[in-house]
C-alpha positions in Angstrom: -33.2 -10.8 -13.0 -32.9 -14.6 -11.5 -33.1 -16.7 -14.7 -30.3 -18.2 -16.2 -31.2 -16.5 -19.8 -31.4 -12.6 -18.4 -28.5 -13.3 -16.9 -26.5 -14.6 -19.6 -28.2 -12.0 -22.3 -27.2 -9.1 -19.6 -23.6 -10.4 -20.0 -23.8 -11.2 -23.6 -25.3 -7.3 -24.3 -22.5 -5.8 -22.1 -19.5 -7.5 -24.5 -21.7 -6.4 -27.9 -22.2 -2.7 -26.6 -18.2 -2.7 -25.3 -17.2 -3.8 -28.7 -19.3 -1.1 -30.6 -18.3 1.5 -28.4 -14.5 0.6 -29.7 -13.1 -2.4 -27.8 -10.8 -4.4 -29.5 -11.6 -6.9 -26.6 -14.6 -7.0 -23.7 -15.5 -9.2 -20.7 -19.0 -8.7 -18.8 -19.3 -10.7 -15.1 -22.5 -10.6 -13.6 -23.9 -11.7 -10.0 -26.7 -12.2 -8.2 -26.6 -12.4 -4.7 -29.2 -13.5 -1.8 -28.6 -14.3 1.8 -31.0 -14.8 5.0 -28.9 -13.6 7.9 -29.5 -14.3 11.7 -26.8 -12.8 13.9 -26.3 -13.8 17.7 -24.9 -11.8 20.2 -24.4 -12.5 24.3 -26.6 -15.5 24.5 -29.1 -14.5 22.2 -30.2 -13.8 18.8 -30.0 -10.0 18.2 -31.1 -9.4 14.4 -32.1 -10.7 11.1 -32.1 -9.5 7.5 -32.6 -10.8 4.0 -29.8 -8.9 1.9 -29.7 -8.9 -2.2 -26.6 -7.8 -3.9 -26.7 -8.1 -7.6 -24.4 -6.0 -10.4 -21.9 -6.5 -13.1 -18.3 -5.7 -13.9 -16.7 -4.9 -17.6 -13.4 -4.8 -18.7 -12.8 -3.3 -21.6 -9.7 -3.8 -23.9 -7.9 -1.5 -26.3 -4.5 -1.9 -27.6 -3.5 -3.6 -24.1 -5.1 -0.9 -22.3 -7.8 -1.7 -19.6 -10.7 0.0 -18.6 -13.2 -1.2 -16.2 -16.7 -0.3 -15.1 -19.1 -1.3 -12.4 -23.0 -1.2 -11.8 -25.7 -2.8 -9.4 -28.3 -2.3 -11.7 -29.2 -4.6 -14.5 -31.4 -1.7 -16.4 -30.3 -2.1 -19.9 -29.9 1.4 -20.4 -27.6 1.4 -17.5 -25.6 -1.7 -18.7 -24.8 -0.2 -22.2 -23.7 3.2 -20.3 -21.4 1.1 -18.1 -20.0 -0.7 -20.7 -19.3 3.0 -22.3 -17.8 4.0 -19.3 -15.3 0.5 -19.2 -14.2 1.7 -23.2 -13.5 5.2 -22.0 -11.6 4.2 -19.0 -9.2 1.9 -20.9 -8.5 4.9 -23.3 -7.5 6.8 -20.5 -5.0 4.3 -19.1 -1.7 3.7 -20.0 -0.9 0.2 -21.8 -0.1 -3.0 -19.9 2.6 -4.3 -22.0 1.8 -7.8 -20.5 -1.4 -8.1 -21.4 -2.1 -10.7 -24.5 -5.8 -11.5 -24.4 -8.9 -12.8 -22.5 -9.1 -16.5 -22.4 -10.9 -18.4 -25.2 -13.8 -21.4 -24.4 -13.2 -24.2 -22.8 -15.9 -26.9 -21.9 -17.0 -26.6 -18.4 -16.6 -29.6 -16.0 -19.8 -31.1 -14.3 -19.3 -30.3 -10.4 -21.9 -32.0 -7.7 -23.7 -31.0 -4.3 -23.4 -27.8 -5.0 -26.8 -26.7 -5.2 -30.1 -27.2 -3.4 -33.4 -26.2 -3.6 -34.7 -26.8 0.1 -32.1 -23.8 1.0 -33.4 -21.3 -1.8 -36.7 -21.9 -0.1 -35.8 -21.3 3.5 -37.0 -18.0 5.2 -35.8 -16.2 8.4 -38.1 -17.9 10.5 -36.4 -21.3 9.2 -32.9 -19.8 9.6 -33.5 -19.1 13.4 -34.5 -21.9 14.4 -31.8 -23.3 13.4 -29.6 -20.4 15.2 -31.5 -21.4 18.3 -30.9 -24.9 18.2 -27.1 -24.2 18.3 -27.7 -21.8 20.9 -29.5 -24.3 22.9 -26.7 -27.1 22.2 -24.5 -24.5 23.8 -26.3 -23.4 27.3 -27.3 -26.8 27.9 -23.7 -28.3 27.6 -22.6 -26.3 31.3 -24.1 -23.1 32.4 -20.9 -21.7 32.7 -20.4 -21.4 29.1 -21.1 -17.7 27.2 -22.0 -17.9 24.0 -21.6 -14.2 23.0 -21.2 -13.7 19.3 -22.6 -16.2 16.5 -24.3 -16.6 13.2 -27.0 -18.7 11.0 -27.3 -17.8 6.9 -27.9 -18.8 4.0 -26.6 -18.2 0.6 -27.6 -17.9 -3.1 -25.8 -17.3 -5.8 -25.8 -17.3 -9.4 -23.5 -15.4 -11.6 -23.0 -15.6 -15.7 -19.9 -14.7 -17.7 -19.6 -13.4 -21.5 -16.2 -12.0 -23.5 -15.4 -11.2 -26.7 -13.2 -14.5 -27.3 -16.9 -16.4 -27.0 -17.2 -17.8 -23.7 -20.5 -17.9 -22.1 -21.3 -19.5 -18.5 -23.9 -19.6 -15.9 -23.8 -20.8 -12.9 -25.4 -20.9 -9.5 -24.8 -22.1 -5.9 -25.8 -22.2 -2.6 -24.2 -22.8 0.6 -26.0 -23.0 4.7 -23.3 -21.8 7.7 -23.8 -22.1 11.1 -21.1 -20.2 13.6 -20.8 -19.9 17.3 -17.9 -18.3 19.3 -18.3 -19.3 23.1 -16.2 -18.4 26.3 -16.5 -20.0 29.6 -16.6 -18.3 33.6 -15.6 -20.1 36.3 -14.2 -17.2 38.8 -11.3 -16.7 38.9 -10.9 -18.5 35.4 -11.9 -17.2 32.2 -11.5 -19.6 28.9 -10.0 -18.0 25.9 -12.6 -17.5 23.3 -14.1 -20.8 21.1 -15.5 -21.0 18.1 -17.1 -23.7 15.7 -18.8 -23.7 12.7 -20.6 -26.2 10.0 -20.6 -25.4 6.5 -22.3 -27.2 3.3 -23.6 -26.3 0.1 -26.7 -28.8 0.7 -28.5 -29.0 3.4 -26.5 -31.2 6.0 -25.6 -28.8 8.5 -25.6 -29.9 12.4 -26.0 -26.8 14.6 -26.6 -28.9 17.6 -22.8 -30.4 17.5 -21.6 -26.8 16.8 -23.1 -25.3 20.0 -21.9 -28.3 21.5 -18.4 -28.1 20.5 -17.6 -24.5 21.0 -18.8 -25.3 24.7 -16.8 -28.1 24.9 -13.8 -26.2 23.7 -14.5 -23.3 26.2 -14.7 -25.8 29.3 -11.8 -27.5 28.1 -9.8 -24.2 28.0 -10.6 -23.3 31.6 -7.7 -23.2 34.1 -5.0 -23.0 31.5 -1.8 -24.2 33.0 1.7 -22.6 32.1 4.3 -24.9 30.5 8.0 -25.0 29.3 9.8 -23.5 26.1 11.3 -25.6 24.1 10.8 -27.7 21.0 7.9 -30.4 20.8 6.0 -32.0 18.4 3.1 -30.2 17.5 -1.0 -31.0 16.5 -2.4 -28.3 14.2 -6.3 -28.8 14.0 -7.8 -27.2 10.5 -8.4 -23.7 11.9 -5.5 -23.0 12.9 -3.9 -24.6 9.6 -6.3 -22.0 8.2 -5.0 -19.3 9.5 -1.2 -20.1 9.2 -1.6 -21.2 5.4 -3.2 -17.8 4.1 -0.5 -15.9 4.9 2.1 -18.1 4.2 2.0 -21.5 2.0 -1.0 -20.7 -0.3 0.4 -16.8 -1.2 3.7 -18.3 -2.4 2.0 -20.8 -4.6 0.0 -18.0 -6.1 1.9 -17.0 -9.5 1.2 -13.3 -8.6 3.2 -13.4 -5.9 5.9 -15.7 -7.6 5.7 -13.0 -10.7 6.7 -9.9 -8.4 9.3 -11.8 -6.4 7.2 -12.3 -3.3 7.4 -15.9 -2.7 10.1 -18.4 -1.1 9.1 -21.5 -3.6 10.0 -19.8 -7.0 11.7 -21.6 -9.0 11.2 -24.7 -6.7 9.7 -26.6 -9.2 10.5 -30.4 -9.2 12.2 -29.6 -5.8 11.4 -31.1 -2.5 9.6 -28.2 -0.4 7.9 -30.4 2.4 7.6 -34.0 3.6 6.8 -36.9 1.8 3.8 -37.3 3.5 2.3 -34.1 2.7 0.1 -33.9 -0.9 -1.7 -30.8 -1.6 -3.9 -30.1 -4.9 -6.2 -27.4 -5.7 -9.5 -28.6 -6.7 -12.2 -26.7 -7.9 -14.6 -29.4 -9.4 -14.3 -31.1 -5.2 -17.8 -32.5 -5.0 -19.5 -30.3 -2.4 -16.5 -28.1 -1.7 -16.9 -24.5 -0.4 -15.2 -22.7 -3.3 -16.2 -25.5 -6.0 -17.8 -23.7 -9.2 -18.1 -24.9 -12.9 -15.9 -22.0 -13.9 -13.3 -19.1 -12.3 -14.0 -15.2 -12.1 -13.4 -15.3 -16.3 -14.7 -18.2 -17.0 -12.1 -21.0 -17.6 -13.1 -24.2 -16.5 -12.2 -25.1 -12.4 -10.0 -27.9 -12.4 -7.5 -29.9 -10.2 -4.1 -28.7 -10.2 -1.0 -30.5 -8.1 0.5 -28.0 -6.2 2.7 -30.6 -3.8 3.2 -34.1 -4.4 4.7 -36.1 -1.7 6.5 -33.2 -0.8 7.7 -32.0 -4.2 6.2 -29.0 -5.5 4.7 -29.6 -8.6 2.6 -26.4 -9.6 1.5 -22.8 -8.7 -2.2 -21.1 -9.2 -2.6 -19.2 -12.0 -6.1 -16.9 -13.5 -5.4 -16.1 -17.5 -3.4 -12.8 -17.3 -0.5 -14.4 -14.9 -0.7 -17.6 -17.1 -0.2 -15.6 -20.3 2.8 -13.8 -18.9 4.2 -16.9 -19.0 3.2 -18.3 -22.2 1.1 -20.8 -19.6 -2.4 -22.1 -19.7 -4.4 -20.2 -16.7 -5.1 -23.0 -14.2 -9.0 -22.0 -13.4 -7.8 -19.8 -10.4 -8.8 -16.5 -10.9 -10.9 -14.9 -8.0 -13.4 -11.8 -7.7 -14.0 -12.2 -3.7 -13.1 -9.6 -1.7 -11.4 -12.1 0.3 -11.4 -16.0 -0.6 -14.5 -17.0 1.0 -17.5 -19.3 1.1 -19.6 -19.2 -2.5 -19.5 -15.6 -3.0 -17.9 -13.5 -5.6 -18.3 -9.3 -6.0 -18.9 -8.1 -9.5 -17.4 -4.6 -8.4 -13.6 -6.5 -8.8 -11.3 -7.3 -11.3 -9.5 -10.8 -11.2 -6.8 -11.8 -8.7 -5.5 -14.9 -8.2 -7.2 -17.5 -5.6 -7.0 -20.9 -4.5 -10.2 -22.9 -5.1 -11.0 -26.1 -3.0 -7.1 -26.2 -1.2 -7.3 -29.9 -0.4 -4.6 -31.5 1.5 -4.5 -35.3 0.9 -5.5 -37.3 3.7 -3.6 -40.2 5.6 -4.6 -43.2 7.3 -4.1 -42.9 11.3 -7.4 -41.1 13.5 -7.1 -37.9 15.3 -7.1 -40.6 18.5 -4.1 -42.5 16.9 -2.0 -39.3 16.5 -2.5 -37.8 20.0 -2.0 -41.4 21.4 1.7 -41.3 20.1 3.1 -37.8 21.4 4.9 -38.5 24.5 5.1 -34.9 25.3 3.6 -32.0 22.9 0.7 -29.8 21.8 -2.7 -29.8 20.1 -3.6 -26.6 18.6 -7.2 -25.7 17.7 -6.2 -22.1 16.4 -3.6 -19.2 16.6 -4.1 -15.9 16.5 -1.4 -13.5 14.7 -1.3 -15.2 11.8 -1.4 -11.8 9.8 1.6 -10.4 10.6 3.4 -13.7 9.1 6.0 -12.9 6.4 4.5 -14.9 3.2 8.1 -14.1 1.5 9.9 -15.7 4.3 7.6 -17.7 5.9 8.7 -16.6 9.0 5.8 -16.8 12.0 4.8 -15.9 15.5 1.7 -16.6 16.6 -0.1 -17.0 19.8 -1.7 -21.0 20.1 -5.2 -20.3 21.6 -6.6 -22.7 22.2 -4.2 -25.5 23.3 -3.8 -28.6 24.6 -0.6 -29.7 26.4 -0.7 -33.5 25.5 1.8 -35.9 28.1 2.2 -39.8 27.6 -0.7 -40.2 24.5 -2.6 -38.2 26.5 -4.4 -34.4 26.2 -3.4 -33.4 29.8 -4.6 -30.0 30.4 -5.3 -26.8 28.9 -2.2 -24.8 27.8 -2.1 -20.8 28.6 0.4 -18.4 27.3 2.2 -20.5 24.4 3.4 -19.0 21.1 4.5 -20.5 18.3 7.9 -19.3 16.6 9.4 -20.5 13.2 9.1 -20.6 9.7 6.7 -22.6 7.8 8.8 -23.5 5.2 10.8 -25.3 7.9 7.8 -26.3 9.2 6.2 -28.3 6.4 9.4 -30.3 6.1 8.8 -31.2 9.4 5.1 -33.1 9.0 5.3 -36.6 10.7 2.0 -37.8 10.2 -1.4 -36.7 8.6 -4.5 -38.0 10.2 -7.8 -39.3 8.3 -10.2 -36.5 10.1 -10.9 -34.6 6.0 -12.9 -31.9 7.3 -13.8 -28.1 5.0 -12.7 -25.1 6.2 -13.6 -22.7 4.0 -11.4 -23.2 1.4 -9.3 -25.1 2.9 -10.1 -29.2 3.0 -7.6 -30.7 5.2 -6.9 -33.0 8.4 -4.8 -32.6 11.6 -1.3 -32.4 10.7 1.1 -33.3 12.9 4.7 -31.2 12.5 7.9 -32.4 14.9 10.4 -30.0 16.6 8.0 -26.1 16.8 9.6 -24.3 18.8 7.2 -23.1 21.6 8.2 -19.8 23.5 6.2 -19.0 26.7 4.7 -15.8 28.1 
């Protein structure tokens, strides 16, 4: 089951059997998934494996109520008694009186470096090496660096939509990651823990820099120095921009949320949210972006949507059934990931609503230039506590691990014991200057940002 027609006609058979077994509507999502795995652990590489996940979903509509049904098999015996089981679930649920119908065709837009053939074609023995080259990169930087957890893979993917309003996509993707979390030992001192990681869909990945970084980080985190509370200007690098933003700024942009009262920037349309300087869009079609995909988990076309524009909000995600609720066009955002992720979508889950590509518009000054004009402040690479941020209020407090302190254009020292205390909602009104370093997170494609007057609390 890896061509592009038996996945399609899979799809296609699921709708035709839904419809004869009574559904007034039907929706079939299939995937295929392959990844070459090589795990690291304490300095070394501890296992391999070659997993295959494959399976499709149904939804099944009658009278607005939904059934669904899931299998990993693509038997078509199996596939027409799924779909039966999706029709018999809907008849046993209760209506969704918002419900209005799955989305109709679109053309799909054409999206670039998102596929390659020389990563299809690599084997274990390929993906280690390139595990042990970061590993290498690492040890070699200082031996007082620990590289104890870490991981090289590879990923393949092709999936293939069908409903009942005519749609019909394929697609298929492949992404190469490379990950290394470090610590350093220099007795007494122990660095807080560092990670890096590389991430395309082609092949241009550089494992060497990442072992070479997360060292870096790790000696440059040794003898962490205690500093004063107060209120500074503050550098946020992408991770921890990351981890900040999923639990705050990109759930209240999410129409979900905004739809159940969950989310400070309803009804904020048209209204200044942030700075002037900050421009955010979600872009699914972003050439070589993590989450970039011709079409959404039901098949509408990915697109670019405006979410902020020079710091007025402008938009909100949407997948069809929020859009509908609001007699809206779905904006290409609906998700099947168990969480947002790199490539991967599960056919064992219904639609939520996701970002795509979350790209945050560049400026013109280097990392270099930024730093060079704090007098006294912080450089963040990453928090931790980010989860127990309120995405309602926005309010925060996370731990800044690790950190920078930066004096007279300077970074000084390593920081130990700062936390970061606020609301993000505040914050983002607060940006004085975005820097030119674009780099992927995951889904998030941003570049340092810097934000005036955090308040830092000390341990």
């Amino acid at each position: 089951m890896k061509t592009m027609e038996n996945l399609l006609e899979i799809v296609k058979l699921a709708v035709k059997e839904a419809e004869k077994a009574g559904a007034k509507e039907a929706e079939a999502y299939a995937s295929w998934n392959k990844s070459v795995n090589v795990e690291i652990s304490q300095g070394q590489i501890a296992k391999s494996s070659i997993t295959v996940d494959q399976g499709i979903g149904i939804r099944a509509i009658i009278d607005k109520r939904i059934g669904f049904a899931y299998t990993n098999s693509f038997n078509e015996k199996i596939v027409k008694e799924t779909a039966l089981k999706a029709v018999e679930s809907a008849k046993a649920n209760k209506p969704d009186e918002d419900w209005k119908e799955l989305p109709s065709p679109k053309p799909l837009p054409t999206v670039g470096e998102v596929f390659d053939n020389r990563i299809v074609e690599m084997n274990v023995e390929d993906v280690v090496k390139i595990a042990l080259r970061m590993l290498d990169a690492a040890t070699s930087y200082d031996k007082r660096v620990i590289p104890f957890m870490g991981s090289s893979s590879t990923i393949h993917v092709k999936e293939a939509i069908a409903n009942s309003q005519g749609i019909e996509g394929f697609d298929e993707g492949t992404a190469i990651v490379s990950h290394l979390a470090t610590i350093a030992r220099d007795p007494p001192h122990v660095s807080p823990w560092c990670a890096e990681f590389d991430a395309n869909r082609i092949l241009k990945i550089d494992p060497e820099w990442v072992g070479k970084e997360a060292a870096r980080l790790a000696i440059e985190s040794l003898k962490g120095e205690k500093v004063e509370k107060g209120e500074y200007p503050v550098i946020f690098m992408q991770d921890a921009l990351f981890s900040l933003w999923m639990y705050t700024l990109i759930p209240a942009v999410r129409s979900d949320y905004i739809q159940r009262d969950r989310s400070a920037l309803k009804g904020k349309i048209d209204q200044q949210v942030a700075s002037e300087l900050l421009t955010i869009l979600d872009d699914g079609t972003y050439k070589g972006g993590l989450k970039t995909s011709k079409f959404d988990g039901e098949g509408v076309p990915r697109q670019k949507t405006p979410i902020i524009e020079k710091g007025i909000l402008k938009g909100y995600l949407y997948n069809n059934y929020t859009a509908k609720k609001e007699n809206k066009e779905s904006t290409g955002n609906a998700d099947r990931s168990e969480s947002y992720g790199v490539v991967r979508s599960s056919y064992a889950l219904t639609p939520t609503v996701a970002p795509s590509n979350f790209f945050v518009k560049p400026g013109t000054i280097s990392s270099d230039e930024m730093i060079s004009e704090i007098k006294e402040g912080f450089l963040v690479k990453d928090v931790q506590g980010a989860h127990s941020s309120n995405p309602e209020s926005g309010e925060l407090s996370v731990v800044a691990t690790p950190c920078w302190k930066i004096e007279n254009g300077e970074i000084a020292y390593a920081a130990k014991g700062v936390m970061i205390a606020g609301n993000m909602y505040n914050m983002i009104k607060n940006v004085t200057a975005v820097a030119n370093n674009i780099r992927k997170y995951d889904y998030l494609i941003t570049p340092w940002i810097r934000i005036d007057n955090v308040k830092i609390v000390t341990k």
